[in-house]
C-alpha atoms as a printed R data frame, in Angstrom:
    type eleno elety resid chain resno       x       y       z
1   ATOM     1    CA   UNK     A     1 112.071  99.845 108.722
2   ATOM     2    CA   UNK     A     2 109.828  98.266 106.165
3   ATOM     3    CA   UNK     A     3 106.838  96.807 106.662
4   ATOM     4    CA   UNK     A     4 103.869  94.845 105.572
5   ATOM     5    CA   UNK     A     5 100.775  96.977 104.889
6   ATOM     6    CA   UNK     A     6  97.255  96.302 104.600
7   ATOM     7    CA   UNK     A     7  95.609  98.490 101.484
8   ATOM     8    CA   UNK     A     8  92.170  98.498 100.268
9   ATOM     9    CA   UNK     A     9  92.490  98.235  96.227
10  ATOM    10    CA   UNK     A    10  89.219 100.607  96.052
11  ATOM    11    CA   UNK     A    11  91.276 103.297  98.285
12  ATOM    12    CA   UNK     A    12  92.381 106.629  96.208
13  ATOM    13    CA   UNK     A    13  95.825 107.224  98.529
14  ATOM    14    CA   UNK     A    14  97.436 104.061  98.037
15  ATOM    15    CA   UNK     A    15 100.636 104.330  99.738
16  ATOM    16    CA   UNK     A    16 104.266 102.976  97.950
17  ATOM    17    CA   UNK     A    17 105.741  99.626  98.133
18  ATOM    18    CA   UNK     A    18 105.724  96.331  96.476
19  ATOM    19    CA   UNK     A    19 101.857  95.434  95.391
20  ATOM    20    CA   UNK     A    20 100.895  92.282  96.184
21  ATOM    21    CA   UNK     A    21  97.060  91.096  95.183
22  ATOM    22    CA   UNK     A    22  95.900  88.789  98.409
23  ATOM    23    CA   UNK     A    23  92.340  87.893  97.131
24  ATOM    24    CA   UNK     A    24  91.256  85.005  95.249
25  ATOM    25    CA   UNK     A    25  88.989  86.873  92.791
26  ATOM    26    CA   UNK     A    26  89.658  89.548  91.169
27  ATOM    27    CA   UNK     A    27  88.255  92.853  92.747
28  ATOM    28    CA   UNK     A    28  85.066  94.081  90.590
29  ATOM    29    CA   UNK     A    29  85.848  97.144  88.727
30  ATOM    30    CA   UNK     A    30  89.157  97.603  89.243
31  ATOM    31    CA   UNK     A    31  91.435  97.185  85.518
32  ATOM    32    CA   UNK     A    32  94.703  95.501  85.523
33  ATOM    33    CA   UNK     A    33  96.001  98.674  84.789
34  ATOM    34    CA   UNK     A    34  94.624 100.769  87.483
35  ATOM    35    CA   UNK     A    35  95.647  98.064  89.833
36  ATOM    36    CA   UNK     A    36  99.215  98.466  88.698
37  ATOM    37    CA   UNK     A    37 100.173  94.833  90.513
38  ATOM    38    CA   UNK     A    38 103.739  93.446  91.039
39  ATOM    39    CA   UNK     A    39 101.748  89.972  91.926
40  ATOM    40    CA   UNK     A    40  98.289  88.548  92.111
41  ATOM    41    CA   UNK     A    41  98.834  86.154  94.471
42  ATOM    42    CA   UNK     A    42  95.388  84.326  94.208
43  ATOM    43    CA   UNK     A    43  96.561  80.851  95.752
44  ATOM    44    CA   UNK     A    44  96.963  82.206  98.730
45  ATOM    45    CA   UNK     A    45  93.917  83.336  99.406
46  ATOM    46    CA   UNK     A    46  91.145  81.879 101.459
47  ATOM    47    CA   UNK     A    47  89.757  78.681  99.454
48  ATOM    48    CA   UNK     A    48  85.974  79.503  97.973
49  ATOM    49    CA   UNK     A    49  84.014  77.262 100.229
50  ATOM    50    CA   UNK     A    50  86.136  78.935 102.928
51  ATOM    51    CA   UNK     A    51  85.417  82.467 101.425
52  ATOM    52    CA   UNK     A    52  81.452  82.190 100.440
53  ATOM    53    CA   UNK     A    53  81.031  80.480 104.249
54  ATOM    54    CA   UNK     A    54  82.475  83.537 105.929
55  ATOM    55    CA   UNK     A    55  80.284  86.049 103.277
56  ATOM    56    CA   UNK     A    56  81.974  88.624 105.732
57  ATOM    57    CA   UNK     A    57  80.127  88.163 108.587
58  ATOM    58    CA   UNK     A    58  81.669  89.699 111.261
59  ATOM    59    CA   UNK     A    59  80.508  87.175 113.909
60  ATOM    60    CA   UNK     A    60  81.987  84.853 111.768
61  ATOM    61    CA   UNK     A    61  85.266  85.863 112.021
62  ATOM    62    CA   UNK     A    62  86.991  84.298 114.501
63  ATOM    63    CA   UNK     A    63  86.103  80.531 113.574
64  ATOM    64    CA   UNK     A    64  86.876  82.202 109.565
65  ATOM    65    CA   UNK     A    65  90.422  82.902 110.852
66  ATOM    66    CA   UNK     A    66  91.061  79.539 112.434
67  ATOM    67    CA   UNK     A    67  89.679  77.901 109.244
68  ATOM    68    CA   UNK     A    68  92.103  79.875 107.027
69  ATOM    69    CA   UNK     A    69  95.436  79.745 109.354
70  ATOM    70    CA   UNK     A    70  94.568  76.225 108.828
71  ATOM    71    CA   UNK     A    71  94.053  76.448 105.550
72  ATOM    72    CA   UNK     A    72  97.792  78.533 105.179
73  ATOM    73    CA   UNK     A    73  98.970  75.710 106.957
74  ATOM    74    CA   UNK     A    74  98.577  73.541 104.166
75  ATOM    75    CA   UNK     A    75  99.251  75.360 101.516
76  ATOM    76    CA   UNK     A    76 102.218  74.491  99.489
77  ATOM    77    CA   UNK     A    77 102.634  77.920  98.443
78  ATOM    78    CA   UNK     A    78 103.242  79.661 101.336
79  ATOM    79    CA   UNK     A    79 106.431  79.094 101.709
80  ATOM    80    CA   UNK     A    80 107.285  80.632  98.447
81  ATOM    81    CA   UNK     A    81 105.023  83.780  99.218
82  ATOM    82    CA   UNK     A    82 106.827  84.012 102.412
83  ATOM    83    CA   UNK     A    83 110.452  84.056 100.751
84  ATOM    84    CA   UNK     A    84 108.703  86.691  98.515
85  ATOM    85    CA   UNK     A    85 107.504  89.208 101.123
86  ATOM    86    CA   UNK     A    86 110.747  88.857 103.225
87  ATOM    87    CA   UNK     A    87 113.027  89.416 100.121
88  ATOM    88    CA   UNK     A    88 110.241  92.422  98.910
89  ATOM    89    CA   UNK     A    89 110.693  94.268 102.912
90  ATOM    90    CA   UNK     A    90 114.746  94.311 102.521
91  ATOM    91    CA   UNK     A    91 113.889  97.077  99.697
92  ATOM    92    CA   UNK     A    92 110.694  98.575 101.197
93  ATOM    93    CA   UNK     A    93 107.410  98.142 101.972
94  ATOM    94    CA   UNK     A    94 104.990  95.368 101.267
95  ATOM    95    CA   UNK     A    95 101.478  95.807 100.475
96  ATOM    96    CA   UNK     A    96  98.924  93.460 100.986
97  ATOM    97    CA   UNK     A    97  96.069  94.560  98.701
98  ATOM    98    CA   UNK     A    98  92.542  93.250  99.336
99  ATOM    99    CA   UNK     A    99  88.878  94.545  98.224
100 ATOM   100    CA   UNK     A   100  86.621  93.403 101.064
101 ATOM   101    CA   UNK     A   101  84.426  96.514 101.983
102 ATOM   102    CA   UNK     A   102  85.422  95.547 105.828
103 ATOM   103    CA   UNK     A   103  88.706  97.131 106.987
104 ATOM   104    CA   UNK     A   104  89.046  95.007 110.588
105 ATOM   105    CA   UNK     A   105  87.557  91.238 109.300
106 ATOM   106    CA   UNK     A   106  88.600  89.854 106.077
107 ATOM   107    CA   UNK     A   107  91.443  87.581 105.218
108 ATOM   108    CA   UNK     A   108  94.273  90.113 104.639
109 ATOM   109    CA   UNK     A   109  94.415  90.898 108.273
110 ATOM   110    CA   UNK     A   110  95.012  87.379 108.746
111 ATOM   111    CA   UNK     A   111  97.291  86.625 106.043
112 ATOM   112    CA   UNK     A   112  99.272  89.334 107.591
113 ATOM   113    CA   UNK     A   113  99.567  88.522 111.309
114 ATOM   114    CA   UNK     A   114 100.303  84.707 109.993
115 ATOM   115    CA   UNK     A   115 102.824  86.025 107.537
116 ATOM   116    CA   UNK     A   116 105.063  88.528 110.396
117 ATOM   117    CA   UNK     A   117 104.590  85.224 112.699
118 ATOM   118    CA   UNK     A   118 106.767  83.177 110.302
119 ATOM   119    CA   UNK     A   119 108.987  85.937 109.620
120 ATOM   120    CA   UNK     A   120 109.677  86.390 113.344
């Protein structure tokens, strides 16, 4: 069965499946070529007040991850980016591509969680 993945774009093994860009900026240092997208999805990631308030503190991270379901909430282009992902796991899997040195707090974990909750 498919399923979303979470993928650091700075990892060498990058496993397959539809690439989807979850970060608002661009990652440093990565080309457009060696990221080898299907989407940059930019809108949907956390807003920059949102993003430079967290600066990836990890004690942060729980108010950060209210802030930004909220945020998804409200964002008129979730639904679209939902329709996307479910369509994208009928063929395979879905990764979520983020560059945020932290593997267990940054936004892609919660983009993720929200995302499987609305396609539930």
């Amino acid at each position: 069965m498919s399923e979303i993945k979470l993928v650091r774009i700075y990892d060498h093994e990058q496993p397959a499946g539809y690439r989807i860009l979850v970060d608002r900026m661009w990652p440093r240092g990565i080309s457009k070529v060696k990221a080898a997208l299907d989407e940059w999805d930019k809108q949907i990631g956390p807003t920059n007040d949102l993003r430079k308030w967290f600066n990836h503190e990890d004690e942060k991270f729980p108010e950060f991850e209210q802030k930004y379901i909220a945020e998804l909430d409200a964002n008129d282009f979730m639904p679209e980016f939902s329709k996307t992902v479910q369509e994208k796991l009928k063929i395979g899997d879905v990764l979520f591509l983020y560059g945020a040195k932290n593997r267990e707090h940054n936004q892609a974990i919660v983009l993720k969680t929200y995302v499987e909750k609305k396609l539930k």
